[in-house]
SEBA-404554 format. One record per residue (C-alpha): x, z, y. Coordinates in steps of 0.02 Angstrom, whole numbers, plus 50000, padded with zeros to 5 digits. Layout:
BEGIN
XZY/...
This chain:
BEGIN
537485480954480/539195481454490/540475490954624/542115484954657/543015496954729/544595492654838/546135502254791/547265491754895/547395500455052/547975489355210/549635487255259/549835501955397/550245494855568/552075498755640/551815505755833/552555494755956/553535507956042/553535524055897/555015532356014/553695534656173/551965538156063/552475558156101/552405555456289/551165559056400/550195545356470/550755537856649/549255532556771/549165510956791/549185508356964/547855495857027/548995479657083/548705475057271/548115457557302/550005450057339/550415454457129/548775444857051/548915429956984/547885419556862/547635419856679/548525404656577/547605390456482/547835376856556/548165361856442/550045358256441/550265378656427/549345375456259/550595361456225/552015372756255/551455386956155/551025375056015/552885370056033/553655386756025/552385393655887/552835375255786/554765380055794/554475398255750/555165403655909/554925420456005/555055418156198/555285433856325/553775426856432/552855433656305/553605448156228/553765456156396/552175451456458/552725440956589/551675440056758/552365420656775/551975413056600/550465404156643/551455395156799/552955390556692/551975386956508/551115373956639/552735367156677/553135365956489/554645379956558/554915395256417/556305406856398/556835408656215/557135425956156/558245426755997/559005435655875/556925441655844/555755452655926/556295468755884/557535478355997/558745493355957/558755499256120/557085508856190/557295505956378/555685516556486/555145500556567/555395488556431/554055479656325/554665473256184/554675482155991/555735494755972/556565497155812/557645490555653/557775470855705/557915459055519/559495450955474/559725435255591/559175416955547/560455407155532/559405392155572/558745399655732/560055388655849/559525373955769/557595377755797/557955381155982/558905366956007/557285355855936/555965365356039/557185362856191/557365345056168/555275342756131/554945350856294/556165341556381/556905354556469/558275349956600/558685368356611/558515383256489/558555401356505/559105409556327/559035429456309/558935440856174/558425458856113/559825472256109/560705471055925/561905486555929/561795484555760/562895469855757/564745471555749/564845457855900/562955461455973/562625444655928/563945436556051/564195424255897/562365420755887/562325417856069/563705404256058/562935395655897/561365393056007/562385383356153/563045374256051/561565368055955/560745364256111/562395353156185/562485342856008/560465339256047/560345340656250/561815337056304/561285338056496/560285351256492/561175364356576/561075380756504/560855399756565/561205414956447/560355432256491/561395442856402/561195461556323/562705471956382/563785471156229/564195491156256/565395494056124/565595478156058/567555473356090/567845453256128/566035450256148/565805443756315/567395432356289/566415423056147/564995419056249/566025414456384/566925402856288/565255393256235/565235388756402/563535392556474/563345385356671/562425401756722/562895417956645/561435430056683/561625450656655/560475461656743/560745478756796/558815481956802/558825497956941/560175509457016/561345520556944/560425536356963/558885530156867/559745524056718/559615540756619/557565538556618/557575520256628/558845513156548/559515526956438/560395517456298/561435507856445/563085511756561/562935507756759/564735503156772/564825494156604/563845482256655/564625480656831/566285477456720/565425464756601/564915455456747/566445454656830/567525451856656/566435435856669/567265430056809/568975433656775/568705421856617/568135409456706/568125408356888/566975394756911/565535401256792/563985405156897/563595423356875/561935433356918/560945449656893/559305456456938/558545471156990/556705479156972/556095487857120/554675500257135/555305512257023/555905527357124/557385519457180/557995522757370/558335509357486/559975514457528/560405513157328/559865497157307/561245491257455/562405498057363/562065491657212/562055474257316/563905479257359/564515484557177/563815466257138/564795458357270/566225466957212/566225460257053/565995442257117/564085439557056/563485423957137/561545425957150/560525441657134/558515443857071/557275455857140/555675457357083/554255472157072/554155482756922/552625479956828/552135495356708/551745489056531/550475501156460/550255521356500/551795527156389/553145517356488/553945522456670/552425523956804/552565513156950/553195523457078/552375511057227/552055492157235/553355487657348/552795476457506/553105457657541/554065460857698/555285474857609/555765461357491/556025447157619/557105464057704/558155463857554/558405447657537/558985445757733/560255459057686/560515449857516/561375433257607/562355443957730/563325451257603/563815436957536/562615430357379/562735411557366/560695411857298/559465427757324/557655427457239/556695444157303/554895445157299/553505450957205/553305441657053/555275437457070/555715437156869/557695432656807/557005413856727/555565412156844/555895395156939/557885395456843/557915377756835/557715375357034/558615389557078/559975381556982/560015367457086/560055378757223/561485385357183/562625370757131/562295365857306/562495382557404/564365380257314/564515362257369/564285367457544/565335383957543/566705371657454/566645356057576/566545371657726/568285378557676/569055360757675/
């Protein structure tokens, strides 16, 4: 008889989130019956996923662990995530990898230009991980992947979910000059939060970034989004409203905070319908053209009609003042 001994020993597996394995586990709060929805598989979200898998393509929907994927996979609607799937930044509530990202793929625009096409989108949501290890953050990257997508889709309009660019001087102005139709930043919860939430991230930076937007083009649609259910006061959350308004954003997200796994921020409370329908009352009468707050509200979750929306809430506010 002969033993074969393996001296090979497997490949040890990275953690996804190394910087919160020291932390002490949060309880998962049992979802009331207004956050369920149902598990994805229908046939045309198998299509889509054989699309983006095909074109080597990560998409947020899943690297977040979207509530919404099995709706919009079924709809043949994804959100590309590029620049990979790792993330510098190691934000409380986020799920995606935290860590060293690779070098970027230069063919990535073209890739996401393809799978765009194949799916047929008529409107696309493109994000990205945090890459403070770029000299620009990957503005440049950003603007390679409009463009790619106008050479092969030239009417699909396009939205860009940006990182915040701290640090990175002349950044915004690149993407802005690739000329997205919907430049989307979101603040993600109110200042006083940001130190456990969103440590790696400035308040009033990202205020500024969205208002720079503007002043570089006036007629750019701009929009952020908040989560809600994270300890946040009511009274905060109108003021955040406000410091949007000030800085000219057009339409404003809200949408319950859903905790990943036991290591990330606990869910403070599952925030009710009516308390989002509340904000969103309040939303309009300060002055947002468009205002998505609910539940399952997500920044590319119905982006294509709420596009539409808003082309048309700017129609009517135009032909109003005439």
């Amino acid at each position: 008889m002969v033993t074969v001994l393996d001296t090979v020993s497997p490949k040890p597996v990275k953690p996804r989130h190394p910087e919160k394995a020291h932390r002490p586990d949060n309880p998962i709060l049992r979802k009331p019956e207004w956050i369920r929805v149902k598990a994805p598989g229908s046939p045309v979200y198998n299509e889509t996923a054989k699309i983006v898998r095909d074109n080597g393509l990560v998409t947020v929907c899943e690297e977040a662990g979207c509530p919404n994927i099995g709706e919009c996979w079924s709809k043949k609607h994804a959100t590309f995530m590029i620049m990979g799937e790792v993330c510098t930044r190691a934000c409380a509530f986020c799920n995606v990898r935290t860590g060293l990202p690779d070098a970027l793929d230069g063919d990535e625009p073209e890739r996401v230009a393809e799978a765009t096409k194949k799916l047929g989108l008529e409107h696309v949501v493109i994000t990205s991980v945090d890459r403070d290890d770029l000299d620009d953050g990957g503005a440049r990257h950003f603007a390679n992947v409009i463009a790619a997508i106008r050479n092969t889709s030239p009417k699909t309009t396009i939205e860009v979910l940006t990182p915040d660019f701290l640090r990175k001087p002349g950044a915004v102005e690149i993407v802005v000059e690739a000329q997205p139709d919907v430049f989307n930043h979101n603040l993600e919860t109110v200042p006083s939060l940001y130190l456990t939430v969103r440590p790696g991230a400035r308040y009033f930076h990202s205020i500024r970034l969205l208002q720079r937007v503007k002043e570089l083009d006036p007629a750019m649609f701009t929009k952020s989004g908040i989560m809600v259910g994270l300890g946040e006061e009511r009274n905060e959350v109108l003021q955040l409203m406000d410091d949007l308004r000030v800085a000219d954003v057009d339409f404003l997200t809200i949408g319950q905070y859903l905790q990943p796994t036991r290591k990330h921020h606990k869910v403070d409370r599952f925030v009710p319908p009516e308390e989002f329908k509340s904000y969103e009352t309040i939303a309009y009468a300060k002055g947002f053209s468009l205002v998505s707050a609910s539940p399952l509200t997500r920044s590319s979750h119905h982006a294509g009609d709420d596009f539409a929306k808003l082309r048309a809430a700017r129609e009517k506010a135009l032909g109003a003042s005439r």
